[in-house]
N, C-alpha and C positions, 0 to 999 in steps of 0.2 A: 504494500500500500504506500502511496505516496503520501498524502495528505489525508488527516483525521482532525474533522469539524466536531469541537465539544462547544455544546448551546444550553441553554435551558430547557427548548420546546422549540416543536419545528411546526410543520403542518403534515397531515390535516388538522393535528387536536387544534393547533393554534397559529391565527397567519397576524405579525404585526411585521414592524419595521428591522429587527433582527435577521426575525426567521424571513421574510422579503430579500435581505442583502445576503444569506447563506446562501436559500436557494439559489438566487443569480451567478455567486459566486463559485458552486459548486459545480454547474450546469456550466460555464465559461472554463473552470478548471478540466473538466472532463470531455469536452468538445477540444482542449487540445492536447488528448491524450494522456492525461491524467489519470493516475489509480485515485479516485478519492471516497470519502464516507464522511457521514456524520453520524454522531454520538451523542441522543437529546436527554435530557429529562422529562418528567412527564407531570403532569397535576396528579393525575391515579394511581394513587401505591398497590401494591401487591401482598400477598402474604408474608411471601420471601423476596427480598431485592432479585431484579433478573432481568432479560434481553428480548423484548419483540422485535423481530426482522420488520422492518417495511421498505421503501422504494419511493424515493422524488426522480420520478421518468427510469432511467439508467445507475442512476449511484443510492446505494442501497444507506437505510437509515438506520438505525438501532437507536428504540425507545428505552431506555433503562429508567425502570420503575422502583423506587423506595420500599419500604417495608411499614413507614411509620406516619405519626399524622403530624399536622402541623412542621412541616421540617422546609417551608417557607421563611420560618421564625428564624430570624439574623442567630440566634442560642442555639438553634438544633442543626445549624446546619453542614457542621461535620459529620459523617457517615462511615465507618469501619467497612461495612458490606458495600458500598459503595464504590469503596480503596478497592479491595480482593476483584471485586469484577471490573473495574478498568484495567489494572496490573495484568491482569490474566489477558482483556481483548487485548491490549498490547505485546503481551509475548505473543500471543497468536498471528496478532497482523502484521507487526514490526510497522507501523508509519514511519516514514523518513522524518516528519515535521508533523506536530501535533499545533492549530492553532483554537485557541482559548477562545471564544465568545464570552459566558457565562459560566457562573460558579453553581447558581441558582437552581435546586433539586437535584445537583450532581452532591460536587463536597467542595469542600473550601481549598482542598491543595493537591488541586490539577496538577498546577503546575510544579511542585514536590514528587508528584508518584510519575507524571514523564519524565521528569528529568532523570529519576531512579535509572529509567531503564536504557537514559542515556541518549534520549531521545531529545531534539532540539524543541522547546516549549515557542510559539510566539503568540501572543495574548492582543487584542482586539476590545480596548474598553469602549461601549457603545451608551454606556450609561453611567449614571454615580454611586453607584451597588458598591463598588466595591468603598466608598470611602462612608457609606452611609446603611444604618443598621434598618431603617424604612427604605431606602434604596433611593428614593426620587428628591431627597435632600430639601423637602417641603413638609413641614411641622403640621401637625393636626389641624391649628387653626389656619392654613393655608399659607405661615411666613415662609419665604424662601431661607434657608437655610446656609448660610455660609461660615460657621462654626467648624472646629478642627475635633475631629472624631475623637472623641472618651468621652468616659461617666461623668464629669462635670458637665459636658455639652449635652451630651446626648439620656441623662438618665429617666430625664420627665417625658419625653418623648418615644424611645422606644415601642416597638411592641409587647406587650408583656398577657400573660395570661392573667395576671391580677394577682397572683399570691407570693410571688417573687419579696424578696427581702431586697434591702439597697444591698449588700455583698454578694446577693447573687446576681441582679443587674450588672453592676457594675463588672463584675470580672466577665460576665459574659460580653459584653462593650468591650472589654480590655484584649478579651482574645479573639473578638470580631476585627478589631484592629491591627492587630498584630498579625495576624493570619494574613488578613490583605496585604498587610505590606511587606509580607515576608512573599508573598506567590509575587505582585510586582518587580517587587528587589530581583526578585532571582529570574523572572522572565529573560528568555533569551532574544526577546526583542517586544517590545512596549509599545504599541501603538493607538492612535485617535485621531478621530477623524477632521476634529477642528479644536486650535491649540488651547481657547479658554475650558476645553476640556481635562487639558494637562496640566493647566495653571491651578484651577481648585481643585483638584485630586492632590497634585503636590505642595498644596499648602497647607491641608485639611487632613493628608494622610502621613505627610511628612515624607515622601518620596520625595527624590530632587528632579526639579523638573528638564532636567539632562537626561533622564532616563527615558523620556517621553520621545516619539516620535511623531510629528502629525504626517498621514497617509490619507487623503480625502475618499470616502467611499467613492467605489465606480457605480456606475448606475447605466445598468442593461434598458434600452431604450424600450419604451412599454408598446408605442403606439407609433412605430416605424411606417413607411409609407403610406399611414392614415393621416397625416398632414394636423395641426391645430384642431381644435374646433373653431366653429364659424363664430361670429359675435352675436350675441344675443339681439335679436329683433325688439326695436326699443317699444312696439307693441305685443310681444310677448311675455311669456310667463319668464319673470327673472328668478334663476334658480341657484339656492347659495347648497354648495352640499363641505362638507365633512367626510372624508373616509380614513381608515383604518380601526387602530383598537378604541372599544369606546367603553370609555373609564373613566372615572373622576377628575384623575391626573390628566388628562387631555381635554378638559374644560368643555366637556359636552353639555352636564349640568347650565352650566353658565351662557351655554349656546343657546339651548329650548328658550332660558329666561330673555335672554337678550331677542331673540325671535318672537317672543311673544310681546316683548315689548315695542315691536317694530308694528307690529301686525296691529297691535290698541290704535296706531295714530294714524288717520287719513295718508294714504297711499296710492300715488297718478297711477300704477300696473301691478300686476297680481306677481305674488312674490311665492315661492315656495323654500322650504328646509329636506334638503336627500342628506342622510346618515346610513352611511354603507359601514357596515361591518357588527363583528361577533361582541356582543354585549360584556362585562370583565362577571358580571353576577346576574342571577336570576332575578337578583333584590332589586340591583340597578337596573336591571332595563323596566322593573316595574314602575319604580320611580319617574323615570323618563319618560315612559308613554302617558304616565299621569298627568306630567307635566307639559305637555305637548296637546293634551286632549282638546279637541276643536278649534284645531292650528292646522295648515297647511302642511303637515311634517308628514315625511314618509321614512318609516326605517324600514330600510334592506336586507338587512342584516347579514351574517358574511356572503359575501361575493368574490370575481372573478374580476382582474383588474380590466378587462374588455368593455365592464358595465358601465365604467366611467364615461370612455366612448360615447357608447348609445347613450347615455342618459343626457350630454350633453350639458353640465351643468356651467353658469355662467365667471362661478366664483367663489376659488375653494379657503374655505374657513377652518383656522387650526389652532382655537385659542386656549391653549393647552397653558396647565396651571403651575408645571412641575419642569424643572430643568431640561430639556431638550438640547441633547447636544449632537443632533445634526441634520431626522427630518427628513426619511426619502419621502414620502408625503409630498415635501415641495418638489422634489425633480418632477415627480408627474404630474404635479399641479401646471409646471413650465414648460413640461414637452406636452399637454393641454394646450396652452397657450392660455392659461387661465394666472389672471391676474390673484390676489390672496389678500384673507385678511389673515394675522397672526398674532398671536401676544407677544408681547417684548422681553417676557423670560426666555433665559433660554438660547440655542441660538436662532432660533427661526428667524425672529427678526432683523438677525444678523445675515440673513442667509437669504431674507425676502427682496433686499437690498433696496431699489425704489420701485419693483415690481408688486407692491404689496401695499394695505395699510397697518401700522401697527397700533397695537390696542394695551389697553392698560390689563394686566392680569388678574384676572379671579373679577371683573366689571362687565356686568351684564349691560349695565347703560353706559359705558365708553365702544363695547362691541356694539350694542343697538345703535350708536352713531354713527358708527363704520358702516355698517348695513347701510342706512340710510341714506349712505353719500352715494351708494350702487342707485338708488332708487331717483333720487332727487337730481343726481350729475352725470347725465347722457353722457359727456365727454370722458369723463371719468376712467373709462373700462378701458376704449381705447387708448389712453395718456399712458396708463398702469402697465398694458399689455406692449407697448413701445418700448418698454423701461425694465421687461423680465431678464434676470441673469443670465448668462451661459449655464448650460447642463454640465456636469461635473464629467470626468474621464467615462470613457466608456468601459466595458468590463475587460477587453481586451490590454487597452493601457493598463486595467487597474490590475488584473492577474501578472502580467509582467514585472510589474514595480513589484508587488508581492513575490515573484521568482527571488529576485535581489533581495528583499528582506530573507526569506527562505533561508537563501544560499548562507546570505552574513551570519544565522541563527545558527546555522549548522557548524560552522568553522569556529562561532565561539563556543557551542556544547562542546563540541570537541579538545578545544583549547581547558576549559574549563576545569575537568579534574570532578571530583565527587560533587556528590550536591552541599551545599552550602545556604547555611541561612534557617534554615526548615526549623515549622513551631515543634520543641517536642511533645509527645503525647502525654508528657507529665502536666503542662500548662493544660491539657483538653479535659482532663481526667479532673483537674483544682475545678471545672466550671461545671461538670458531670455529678460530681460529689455532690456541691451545692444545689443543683436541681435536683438530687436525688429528695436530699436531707427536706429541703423546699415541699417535696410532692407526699413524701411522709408524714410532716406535721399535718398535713392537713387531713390524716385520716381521723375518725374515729378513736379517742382512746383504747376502744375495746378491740382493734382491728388491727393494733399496735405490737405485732406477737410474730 
């Protein structure tokens, strides 16, 4: 095997922006002759941890399933059984280069158990998980978060089952931190895809930001020879749509509200809301439909990126609440030829450039004014649409540069000598005790035997 993709989730369980730039990536790696695979986690545990076979077209997937519950939880999510069946598919497969997406339902030290086997690690941060125990670096009550990871920053915020003591918090924070910055440190090559990425990780994590390399994702053209869509007919139906995951942290809540407060005030054309894609809970999308009830809103719910196409929509809306650091959402908003609105967290709107408007985050009435400027400024769309960025490398550049990282990965494993850095299992075992001791007190006296 040449290359082995470790992710969180892939598709079909699950399609967002990740699993979107594997796929691409995988399918360009193996169109030119590549041995490759991926190796996801899954939301579904099992009895016993273990391996379903599946298939994205030609490169075969492997679902590897948990045994336990809750091991989303930043505390639970180092895994033993976890370690034994990745070690085992790697002496099996021998990958030349092992590249890291995500830690999230696998275990925390990927990049420890390839290097074991001597194999070149290159890591792919596509989010702020690794420097943040909620992942998305956004507090309960919606503040953006730019705090440096420990139990002083982080202990009122966590996740927590509710029985935890402050010393079990806190050391479970301690070696949530430690652990990331020990697989970073040792990565045989550090990558991201736009550099304020590399800037708050390595300030927050205490990585030095030397270590970072920015590689801007490539972006497999979605809608080749189908050319833009046309402009919206200023007598027709003007249609704002939203796609991919739709979740909290991507400011869909805040979208309905802002739609709904568009739709209260006198309007010269009829306006519609398209939400394409797979809901994050059964809870949320009830909430959502509630909130949308006797609005022009249509949810899709997961789709095919073709549908975009056909549905023709005028102007795509991304006002996402939680740090965004990169957004393939926008390349196809632009190879659309669709102008955007976007929140200013984040980089989208670093990335919208003046091809967009941008909107105050978590402001359902700064986004209902953006809307409105679609409705109210015929000139508008076309001004925006003048003014969209270039599309980023295509997938061809972007697996080539990735060869050169590859290559330099492999010459430093090799240079490199044992693994070096790695949490010991005595620091996993201090936070294991604690959760034990934790889940005991709270039985029964009488159950206490």
């Amino acid at each position: 095997m040449d290359v082995l993709h470790l992710c969180h989730q892939m598709a079909p369980e699950t399609r967002g922006g990740v699993e979107s730039y594997v796929q691409d990536l995988i399918g360009a790696q193996h169109a030119l002759g590549h041995d490759v695979a991926v190796l996801t986690g899954s939301h579904q545990p099992w009895p016993e941890v273990g391996l379903e076979t599946l298939s994205l077209g030609p490169v075969p997937v492997y679902r590897l399933h948990r045994d336990d519950l809750f091991f989303d939880l930043y505390s639970k999510a180092w895994h033993p059984g976890v370690e034994a069946q990745l070690e085992a598919f790697l002496l099996r497969h021998r990958p030349k280069v092992v590249h890291v997406h995500q830690w999230l339902r696998l275990t925390t030290n990927l990049v420890e158990i390839v290097q074991r086997q001597g194999i070149p690690a290159v890591v792919t941060l596509h989010d702020y998980y690794a420097s943040c125990p909620r992942a998305f670096r956004l507090r309960p009550d919606g503040e953006v978060c730019l705090r440096p990871l420990g139990p002083a920053s982080c202990r009122d915020c966590v996740p927590r089952y509710g029985h935890e003591t402050a010393a079990e918090l806190d050391a479970g924070i301690e070696l949530f931190a430690a652990q990331n910055r020990a697989e970073l440190t040792m990565a045989d090559a550090l990558l991201v895809g736009v550099a304020a990425t590399a800037e708050l990780i390595a300030s927050t994590l205490g990585v030095p930001r030397a270590a970072f390399q920015v590689l801007p994702l490539g972006y497999r053209r979605r809608f080749a020879g189908r050319g833009p869509v046309p402009e919206p007919a200023v007598d027709g139906v003007l249609r704002f749509a939203f796609w991919g995951g739709v979740a909290e942290h991507k400011g869909v809540r805040v979208l309905v509200e802002a739609f709904r407060r568009l739709c209260q005030q006198p309007l010269r054309r009829l306006v519609e809301l398209h939400v394409l894609g797979g809901f994050a809970t059964t809870a949320f999308e009830a909430q959502l439909r509630a909130a949308a009830a006797g609005l022009p809103v249509v949810f899709h719910g997961r789709f095919e990126t073709e549908a975009l196409h056909r549905l023709q929509p005028a102007v795509g809306v991304f006002p996402s609440t939680c740090l965004e650091t990169f957004g393939i959402v926008l390349d196809e908003c632009f190879e659309l030829g669709l102008p955007c609105v976007v929140s200013a967290r984040g980089a989208l709107g670093a990335r919208a450039a003046g091809g967009g408007l941008v909107v105050d985050p978590g402001s359902a009435e700064s986004l209902a004014a953006a809307l409105r400027r679609f409705v109210d400024e015929p000139g508008l769309w076309g001004t925006l649409r003048a003014r969209l960025p270039a599309l980023p490398p295509d997938l061809d550049q972007h697996v080539a540069e990735l060869e050169g990282v590859y290559a330099a990965a492999a010459v430093r494993r090799a240079a490199a000598g044992p693994v070096r850095g790695a949490i010991p299992d005595r620091h996993r075992a201090v936070v294991l005790r604690l959760q034990r001791e934790g889940a005991f007190a709270r039985l029964p006296v009488g159950e206490r035997r």
